[in-house]
NUBA-606783 format. One record per residue (C-alpha): residue number from 1; residue in three letters; x, y, z. Coordinates in pm, whole numbers. Layout:
@n: NUM, res: ALA, px: X, py: Y, pz: Z
...
% end
This chain:
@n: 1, res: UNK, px: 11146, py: 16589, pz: 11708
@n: 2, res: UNK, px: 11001, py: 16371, pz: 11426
@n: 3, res: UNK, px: 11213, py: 16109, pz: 11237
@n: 4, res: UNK, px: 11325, py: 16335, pz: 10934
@n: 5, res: UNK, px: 11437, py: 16634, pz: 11173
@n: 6, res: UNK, px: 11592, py: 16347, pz: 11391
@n: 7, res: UNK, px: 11788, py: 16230, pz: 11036
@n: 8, res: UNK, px: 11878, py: 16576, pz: 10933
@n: 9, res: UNK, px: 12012, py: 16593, pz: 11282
@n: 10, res: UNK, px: 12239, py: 16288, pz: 11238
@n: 11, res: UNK, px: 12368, py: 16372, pz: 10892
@n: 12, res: UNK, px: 12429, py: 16763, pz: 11020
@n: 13, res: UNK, px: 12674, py: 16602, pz: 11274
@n: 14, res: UNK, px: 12816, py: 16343, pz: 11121
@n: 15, res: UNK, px: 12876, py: 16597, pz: 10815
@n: 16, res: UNK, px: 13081, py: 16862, pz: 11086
@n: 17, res: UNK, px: 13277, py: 16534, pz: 11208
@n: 18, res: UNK, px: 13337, py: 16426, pz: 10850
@n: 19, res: UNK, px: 13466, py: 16836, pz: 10770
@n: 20, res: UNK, px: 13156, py: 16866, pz: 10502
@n: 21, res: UNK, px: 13091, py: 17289, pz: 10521
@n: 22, res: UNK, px: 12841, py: 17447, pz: 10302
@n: 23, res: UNK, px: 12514, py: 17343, pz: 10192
@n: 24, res: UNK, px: 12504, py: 16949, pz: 10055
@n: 25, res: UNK, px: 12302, py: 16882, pz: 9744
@n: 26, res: UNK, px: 12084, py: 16568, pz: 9709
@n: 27, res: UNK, px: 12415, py: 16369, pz: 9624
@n: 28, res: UNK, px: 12599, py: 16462, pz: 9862
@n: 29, res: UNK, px: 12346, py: 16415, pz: 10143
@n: 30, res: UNK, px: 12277, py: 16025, pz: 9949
@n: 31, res: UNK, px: 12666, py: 15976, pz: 10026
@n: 32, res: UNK, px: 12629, py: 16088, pz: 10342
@n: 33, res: UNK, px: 12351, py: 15898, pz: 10447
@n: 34, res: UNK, px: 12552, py: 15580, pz: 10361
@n: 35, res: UNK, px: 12856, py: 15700, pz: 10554
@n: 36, res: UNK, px: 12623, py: 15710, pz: 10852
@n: 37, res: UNK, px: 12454, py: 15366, pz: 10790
@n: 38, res: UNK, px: 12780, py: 15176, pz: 10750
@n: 39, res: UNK, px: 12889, py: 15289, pz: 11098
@n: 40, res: UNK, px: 12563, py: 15101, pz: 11272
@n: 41, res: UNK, px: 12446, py: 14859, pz: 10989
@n: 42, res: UNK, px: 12706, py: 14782, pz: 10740
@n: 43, res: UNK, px: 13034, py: 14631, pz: 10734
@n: 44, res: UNK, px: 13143, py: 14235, pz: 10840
@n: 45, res: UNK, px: 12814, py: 14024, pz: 10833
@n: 46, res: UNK, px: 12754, py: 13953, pz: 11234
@n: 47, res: UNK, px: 12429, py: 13833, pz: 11424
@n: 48, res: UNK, px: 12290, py: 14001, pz: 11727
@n: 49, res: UNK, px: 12395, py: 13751, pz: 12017
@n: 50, res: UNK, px: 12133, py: 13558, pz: 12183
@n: 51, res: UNK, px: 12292, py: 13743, pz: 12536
@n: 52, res: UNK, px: 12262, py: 14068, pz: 12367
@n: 53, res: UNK, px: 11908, py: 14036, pz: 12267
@n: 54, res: UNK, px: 11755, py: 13875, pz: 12586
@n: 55, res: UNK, px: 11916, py: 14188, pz: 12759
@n: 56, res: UNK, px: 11615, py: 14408, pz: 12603
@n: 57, res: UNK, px: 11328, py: 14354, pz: 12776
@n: 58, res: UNK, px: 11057, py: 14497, pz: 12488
@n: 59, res: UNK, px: 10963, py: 14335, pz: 12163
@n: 60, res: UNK, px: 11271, py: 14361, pz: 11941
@n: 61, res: UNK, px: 11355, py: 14301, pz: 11582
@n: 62, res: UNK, px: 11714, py: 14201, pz: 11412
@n: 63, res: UNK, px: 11740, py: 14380, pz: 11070
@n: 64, res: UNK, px: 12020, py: 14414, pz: 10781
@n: 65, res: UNK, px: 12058, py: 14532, pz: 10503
@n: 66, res: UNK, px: 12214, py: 14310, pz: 10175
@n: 67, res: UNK, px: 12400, py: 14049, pz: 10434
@n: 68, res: UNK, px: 12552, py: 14282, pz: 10655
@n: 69, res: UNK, px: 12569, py: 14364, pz: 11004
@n: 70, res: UNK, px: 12252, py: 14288, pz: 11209
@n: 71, res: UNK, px: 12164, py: 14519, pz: 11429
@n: 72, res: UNK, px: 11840, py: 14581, pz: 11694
@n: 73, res: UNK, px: 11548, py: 14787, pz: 11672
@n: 74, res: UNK, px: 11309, py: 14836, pz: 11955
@n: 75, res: UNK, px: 10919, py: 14876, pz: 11939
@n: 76, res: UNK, px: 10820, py: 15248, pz: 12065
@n: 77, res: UNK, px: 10471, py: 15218, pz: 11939
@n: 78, res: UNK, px: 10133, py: 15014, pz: 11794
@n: 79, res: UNK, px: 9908, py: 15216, pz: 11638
@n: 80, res: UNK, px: 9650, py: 15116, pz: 11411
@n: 81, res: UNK, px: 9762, py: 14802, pz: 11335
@n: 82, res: UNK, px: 10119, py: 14966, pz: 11226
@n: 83, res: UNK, px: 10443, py: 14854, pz: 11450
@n: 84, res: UNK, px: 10709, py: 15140, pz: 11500
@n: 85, res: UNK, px: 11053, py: 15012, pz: 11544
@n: 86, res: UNK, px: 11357, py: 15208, pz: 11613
@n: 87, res: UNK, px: 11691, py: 15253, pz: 11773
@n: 88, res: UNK, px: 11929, py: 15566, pz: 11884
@n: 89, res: UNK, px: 12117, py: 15586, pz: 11536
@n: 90, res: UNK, px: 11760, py: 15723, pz: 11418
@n: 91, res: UNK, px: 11719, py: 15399, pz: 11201
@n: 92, res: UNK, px: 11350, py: 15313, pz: 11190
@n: 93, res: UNK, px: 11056, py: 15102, pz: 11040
@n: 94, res: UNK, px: 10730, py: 15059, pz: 11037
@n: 95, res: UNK, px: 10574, py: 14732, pz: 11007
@n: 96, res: UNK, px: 10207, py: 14576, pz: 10960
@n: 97, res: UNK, px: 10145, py: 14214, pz: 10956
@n: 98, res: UNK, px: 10529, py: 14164, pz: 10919
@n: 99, res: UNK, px: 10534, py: 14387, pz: 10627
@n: 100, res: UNK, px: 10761, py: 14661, pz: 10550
@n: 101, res: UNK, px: 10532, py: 14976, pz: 10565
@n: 102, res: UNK, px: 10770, py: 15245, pz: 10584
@n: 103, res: UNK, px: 11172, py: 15334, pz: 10646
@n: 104, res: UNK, px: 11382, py: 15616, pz: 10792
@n: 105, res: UNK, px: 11742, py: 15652, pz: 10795
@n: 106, res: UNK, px: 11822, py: 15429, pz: 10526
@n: 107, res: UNK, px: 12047, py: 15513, pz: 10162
@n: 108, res: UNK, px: 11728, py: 15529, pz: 10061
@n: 109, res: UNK, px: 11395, py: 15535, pz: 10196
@n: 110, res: UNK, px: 11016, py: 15393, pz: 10129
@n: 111, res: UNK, px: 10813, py: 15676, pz: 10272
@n: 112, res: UNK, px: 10515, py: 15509, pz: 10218
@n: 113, res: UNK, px: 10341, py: 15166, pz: 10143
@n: 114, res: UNK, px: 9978, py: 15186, pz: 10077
@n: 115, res: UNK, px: 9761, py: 14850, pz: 10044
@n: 116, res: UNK, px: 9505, py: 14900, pz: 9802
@n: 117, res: UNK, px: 9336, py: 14578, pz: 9815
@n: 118, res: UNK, px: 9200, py: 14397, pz: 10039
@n: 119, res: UNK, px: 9432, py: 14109, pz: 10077
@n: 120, res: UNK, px: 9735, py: 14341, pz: 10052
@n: 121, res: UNK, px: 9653, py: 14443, pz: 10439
@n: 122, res: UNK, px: 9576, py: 14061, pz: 10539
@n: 123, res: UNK, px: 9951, py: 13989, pz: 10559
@n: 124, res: UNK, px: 9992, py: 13620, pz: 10485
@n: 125, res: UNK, px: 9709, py: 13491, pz: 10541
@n: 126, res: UNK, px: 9559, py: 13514, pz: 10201
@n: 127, res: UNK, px: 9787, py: 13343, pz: 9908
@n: 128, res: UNK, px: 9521, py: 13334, pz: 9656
@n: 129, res: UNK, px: 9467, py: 13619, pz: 9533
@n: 130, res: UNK, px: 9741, py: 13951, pz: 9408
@n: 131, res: UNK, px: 9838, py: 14149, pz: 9671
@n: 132, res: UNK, px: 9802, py: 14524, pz: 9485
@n: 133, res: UNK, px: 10019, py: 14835, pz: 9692
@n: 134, res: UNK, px: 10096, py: 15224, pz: 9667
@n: 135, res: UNK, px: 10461, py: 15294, pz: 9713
@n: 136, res: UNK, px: 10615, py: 15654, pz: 9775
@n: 137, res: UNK, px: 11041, py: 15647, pz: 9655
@n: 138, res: UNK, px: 11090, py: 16059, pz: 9721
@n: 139, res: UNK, px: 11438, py: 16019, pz: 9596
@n: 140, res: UNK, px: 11347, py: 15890, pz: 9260
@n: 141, res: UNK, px: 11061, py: 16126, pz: 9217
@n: 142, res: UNK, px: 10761, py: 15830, pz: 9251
@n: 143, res: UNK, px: 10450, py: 15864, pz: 9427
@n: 144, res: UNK, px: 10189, py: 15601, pz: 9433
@n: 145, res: UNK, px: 10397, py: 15390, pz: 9241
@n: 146, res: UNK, px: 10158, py: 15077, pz: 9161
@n: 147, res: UNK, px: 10348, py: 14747, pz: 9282
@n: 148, res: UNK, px: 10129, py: 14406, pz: 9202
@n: 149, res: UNK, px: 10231, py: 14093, pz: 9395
@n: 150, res: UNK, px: 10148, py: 13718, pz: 9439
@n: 151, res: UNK, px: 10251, py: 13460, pz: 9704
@n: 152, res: UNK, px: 10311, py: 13113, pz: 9705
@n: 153, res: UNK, px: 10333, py: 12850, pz: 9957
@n: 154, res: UNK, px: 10652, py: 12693, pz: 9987
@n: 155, res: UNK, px: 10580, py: 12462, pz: 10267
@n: 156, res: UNK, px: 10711, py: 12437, pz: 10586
@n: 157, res: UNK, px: 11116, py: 12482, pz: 10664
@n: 158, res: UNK, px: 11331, py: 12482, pz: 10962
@n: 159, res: UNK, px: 11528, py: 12801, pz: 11051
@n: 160, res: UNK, px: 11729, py: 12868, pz: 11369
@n: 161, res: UNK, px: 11687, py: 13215, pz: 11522
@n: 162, res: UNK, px: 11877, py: 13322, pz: 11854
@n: 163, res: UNK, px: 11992, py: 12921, pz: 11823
@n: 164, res: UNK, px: 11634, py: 12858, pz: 11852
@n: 165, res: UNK, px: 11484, py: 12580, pz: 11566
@n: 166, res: UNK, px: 11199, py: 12704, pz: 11453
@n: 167, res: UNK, px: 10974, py: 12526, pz: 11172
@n: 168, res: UNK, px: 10759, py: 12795, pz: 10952
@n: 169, res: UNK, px: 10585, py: 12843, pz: 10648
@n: 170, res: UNK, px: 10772, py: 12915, pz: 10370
@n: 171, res: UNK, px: 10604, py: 13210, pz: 10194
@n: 172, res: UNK, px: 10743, py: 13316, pz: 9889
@n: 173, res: UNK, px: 10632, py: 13646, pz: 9690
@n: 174, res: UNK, px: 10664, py: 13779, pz: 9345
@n: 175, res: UNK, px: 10646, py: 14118, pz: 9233
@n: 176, res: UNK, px: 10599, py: 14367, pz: 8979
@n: 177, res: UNK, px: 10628, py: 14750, pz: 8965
@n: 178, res: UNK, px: 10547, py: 14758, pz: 8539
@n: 179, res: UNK, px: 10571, py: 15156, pz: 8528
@n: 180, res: UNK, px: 10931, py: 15125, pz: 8576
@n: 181, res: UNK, px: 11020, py: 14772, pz: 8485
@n: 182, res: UNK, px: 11104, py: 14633, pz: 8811
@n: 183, res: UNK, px: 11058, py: 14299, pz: 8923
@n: 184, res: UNK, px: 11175, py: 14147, pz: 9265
@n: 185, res: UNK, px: 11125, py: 13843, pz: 9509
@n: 186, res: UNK, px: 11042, py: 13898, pz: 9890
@n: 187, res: UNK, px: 11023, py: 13601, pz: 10153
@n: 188, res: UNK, px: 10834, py: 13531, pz: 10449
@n: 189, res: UNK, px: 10916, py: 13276, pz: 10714
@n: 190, res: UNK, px: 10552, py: 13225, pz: 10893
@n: 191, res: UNK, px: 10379, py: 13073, pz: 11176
@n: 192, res: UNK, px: 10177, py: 12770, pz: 11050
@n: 193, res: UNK, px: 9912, py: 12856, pz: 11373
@n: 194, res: UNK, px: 9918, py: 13246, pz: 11391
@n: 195, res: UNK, px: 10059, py: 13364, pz: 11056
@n: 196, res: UNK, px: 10314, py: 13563, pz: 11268
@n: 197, res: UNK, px: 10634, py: 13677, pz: 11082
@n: 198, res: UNK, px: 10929, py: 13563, pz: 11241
@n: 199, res: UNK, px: 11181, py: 13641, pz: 10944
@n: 200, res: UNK, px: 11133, py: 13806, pz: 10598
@n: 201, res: UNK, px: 11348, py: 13946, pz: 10338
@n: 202, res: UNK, px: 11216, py: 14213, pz: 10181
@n: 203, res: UNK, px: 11274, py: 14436, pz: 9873
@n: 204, res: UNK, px: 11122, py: 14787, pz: 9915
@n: 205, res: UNK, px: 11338, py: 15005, pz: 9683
@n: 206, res: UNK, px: 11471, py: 14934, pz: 9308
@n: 207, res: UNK, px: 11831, py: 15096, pz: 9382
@n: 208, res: UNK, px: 11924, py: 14922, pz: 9754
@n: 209, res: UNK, px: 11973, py: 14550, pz: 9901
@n: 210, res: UNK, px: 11763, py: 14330, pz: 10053
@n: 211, res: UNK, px: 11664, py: 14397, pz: 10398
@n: 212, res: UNK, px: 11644, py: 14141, pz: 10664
@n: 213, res: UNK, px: 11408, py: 14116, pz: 10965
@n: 214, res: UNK, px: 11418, py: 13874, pz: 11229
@n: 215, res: UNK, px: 11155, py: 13876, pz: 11570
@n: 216, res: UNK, px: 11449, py: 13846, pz: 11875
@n: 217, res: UNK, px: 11202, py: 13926, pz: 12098
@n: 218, res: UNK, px: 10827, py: 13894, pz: 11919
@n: 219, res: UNK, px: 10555, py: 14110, pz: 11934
@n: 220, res: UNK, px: 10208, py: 13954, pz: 11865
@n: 221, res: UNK, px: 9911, py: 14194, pz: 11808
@n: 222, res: UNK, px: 9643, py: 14195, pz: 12000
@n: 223, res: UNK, px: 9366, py: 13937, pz: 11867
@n: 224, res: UNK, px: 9651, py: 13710, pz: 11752
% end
């Protein structure tokens, strides 16, 4: 079962617990969706415990949404240089380079980020030059949706994850999607030696929060 069946799935049930009969327009299933995600990912703001997370013993990833509760995804798969993250609530991600690729089983969704330059697919490594991407927002009717966006070095800052003190690059990015006048700021918490992500905060839709990703367990690509 792929991850939109597996969704459909999740909303059909929750929708007979909830006593929603009848066929749901596009509103309905929107409203529906966020019923669903505020059972596993919204709510009080709480951290996965350090206990909790060393429990798991595969590459795992602590993600939020707009400061609320943080929850675990496991990775099921690397596949051409994309990470596949998920959990049982059919919540899921794909990541490359720390990025954002893809989402399933959020309010609403990126179905697709496309890098369309060079440096867009060298994660942050390259600063220097705009960082040009593709982005696919079904529910709004946009496809290939032409986001430009540069970085900038912050420098290096301390951040605890898991109670852990870590001391990262500071990488901060600013972007542009001009067709529809939206502007918004994502961060990057980096590796000074590898250029691995250990926490972001990301923007990939113009109508939901800020999501939140944190490595609890990392996983480092092969070549790294």
């Amino acid at each position: 079962m792929n991850a939109t069946a597996s969704r459909f799935g999740l909303l059909s049930a929750c929708a007979a617990a909830l006593g929603v009969s009848g066929c749901m327009s596009g509103t309905d299933t929107m409203r529906l969706a966020e019923v669903v995600y505020d059972q596993y990912i919204g709510g009080t703001p709480t951290t996965v415990a350090r206990e909790e997370a060393a429990a798991i013993p595969f590459a795992t990833l602590g993600i939020s949404l707009s400061g609320g509760r943080q929850v675990m995804l496991t990775l099921r798969e690397q596949r051409g240089g994309n990470e596949y993250w998920g959990n049982p609530a059919n919540l899921s991600l794909v990541t490359r380079r720390g990025r954002i690729m893809e989402t399933t089983g959020f309010p609403r969704d990126l179905a697709k980020s496309q890098p369309l330059t060079a440096s867009a697919d060298a994660g942050m490594t390259t600063l220097d030059t705009a960082q040009v991407f593709l982005l696919d927002l079904p529910d709004m009717g946009l496809y290939g949706l032409t986001v430009r966006c540069e970085a900038e070095d912050d420098g290096l800052e301390s951040i605890e994850i898991l109670e852990v003190d870590l001391e990262l690059r500071h990488i901060v990015e600013e972007c542009e999607a001009e067709a529809i006048d939206w502007d918004f700021e994502n961060e990057y918490w980096v590796d000074p030696t590898t250029a691995f992500v250990w926490r972001s905060e990301q923007t990939v839709h113009p109508k939901q929060g800020v999501i939140t990703l944190e490595a609890l367990r990392p996983y480092v690509p092969q070549g790294r």
